[in-house]
C-alpha positions as CSV (number, residue, x, y, z in Angstrom):
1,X,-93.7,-168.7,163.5
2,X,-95.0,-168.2,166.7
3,X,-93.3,-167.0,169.8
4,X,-94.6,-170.3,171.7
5,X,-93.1,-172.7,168.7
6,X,-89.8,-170.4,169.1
7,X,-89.2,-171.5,172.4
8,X,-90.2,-175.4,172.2
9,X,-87.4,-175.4,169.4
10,X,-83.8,-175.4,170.6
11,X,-82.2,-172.8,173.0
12,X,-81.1,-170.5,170.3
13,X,-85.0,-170.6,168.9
14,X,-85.4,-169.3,172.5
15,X,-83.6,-166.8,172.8
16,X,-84.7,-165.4,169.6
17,X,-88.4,-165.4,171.0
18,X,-86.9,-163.6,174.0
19,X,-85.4,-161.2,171.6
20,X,-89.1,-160.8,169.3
21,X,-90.7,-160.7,173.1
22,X,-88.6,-157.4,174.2
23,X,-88.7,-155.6,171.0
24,X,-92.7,-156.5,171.5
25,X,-92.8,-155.2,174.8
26,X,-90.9,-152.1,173.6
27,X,-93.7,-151.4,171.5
28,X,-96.4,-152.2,174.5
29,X,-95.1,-152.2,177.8
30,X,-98.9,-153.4,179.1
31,X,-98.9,-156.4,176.2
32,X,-99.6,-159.0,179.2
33,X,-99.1,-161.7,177.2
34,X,-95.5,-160.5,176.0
35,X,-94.8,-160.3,179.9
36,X,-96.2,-164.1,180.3
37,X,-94.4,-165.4,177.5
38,X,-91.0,-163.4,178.6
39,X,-91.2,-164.6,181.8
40,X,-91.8,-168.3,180.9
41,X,-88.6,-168.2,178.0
42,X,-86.6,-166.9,180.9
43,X,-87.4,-169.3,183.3
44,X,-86.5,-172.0,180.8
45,X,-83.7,-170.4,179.4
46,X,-81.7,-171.0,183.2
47,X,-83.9,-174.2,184.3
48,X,-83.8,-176.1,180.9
49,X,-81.4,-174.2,178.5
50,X,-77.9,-173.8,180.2
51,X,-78.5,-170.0,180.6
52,X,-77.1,-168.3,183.9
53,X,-79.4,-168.6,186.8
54,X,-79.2,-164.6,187.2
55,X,-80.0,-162.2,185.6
56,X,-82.6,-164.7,184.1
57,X,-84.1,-165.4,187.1
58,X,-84.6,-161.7,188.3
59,X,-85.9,-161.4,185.2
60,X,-88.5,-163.8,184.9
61,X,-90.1,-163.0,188.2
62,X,-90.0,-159.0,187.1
63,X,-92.0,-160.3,184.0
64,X,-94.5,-162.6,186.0
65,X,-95.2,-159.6,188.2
């Protein structure tokens, strides 16, 4: 399943993209992609899923960058 599908699941299908997306970025810290999708989970995760505001936020605009 695909990172993307992970995330338009439930929150706990989000957080395990998050989780695939680190351990992704782990293995390539210059995967862009990873960074995009890792960034966008984040943002969802405290906007949409319930998740605390910080660190999530910091977090998500670290990735973007």
């Amino acid at each position: 399943m695909m990172v993307r599908q992970l995330n338009e699941q439930s929150a706990t299908a989000a957080r395990e993209a998050c989780v695939l997306l680190e351990r992704a970025l782990e293995l390539d810290p210059d995967y862009a992609e990873g960074h995009r999708w890792l960034a966008i989970n984040l943002n969802d995760g405290w906007v949409c899923g319930g998740e605390p505001m910080e660190p999530s936020r910091s977090r998500s605009v670290e990735h973007a960058d």
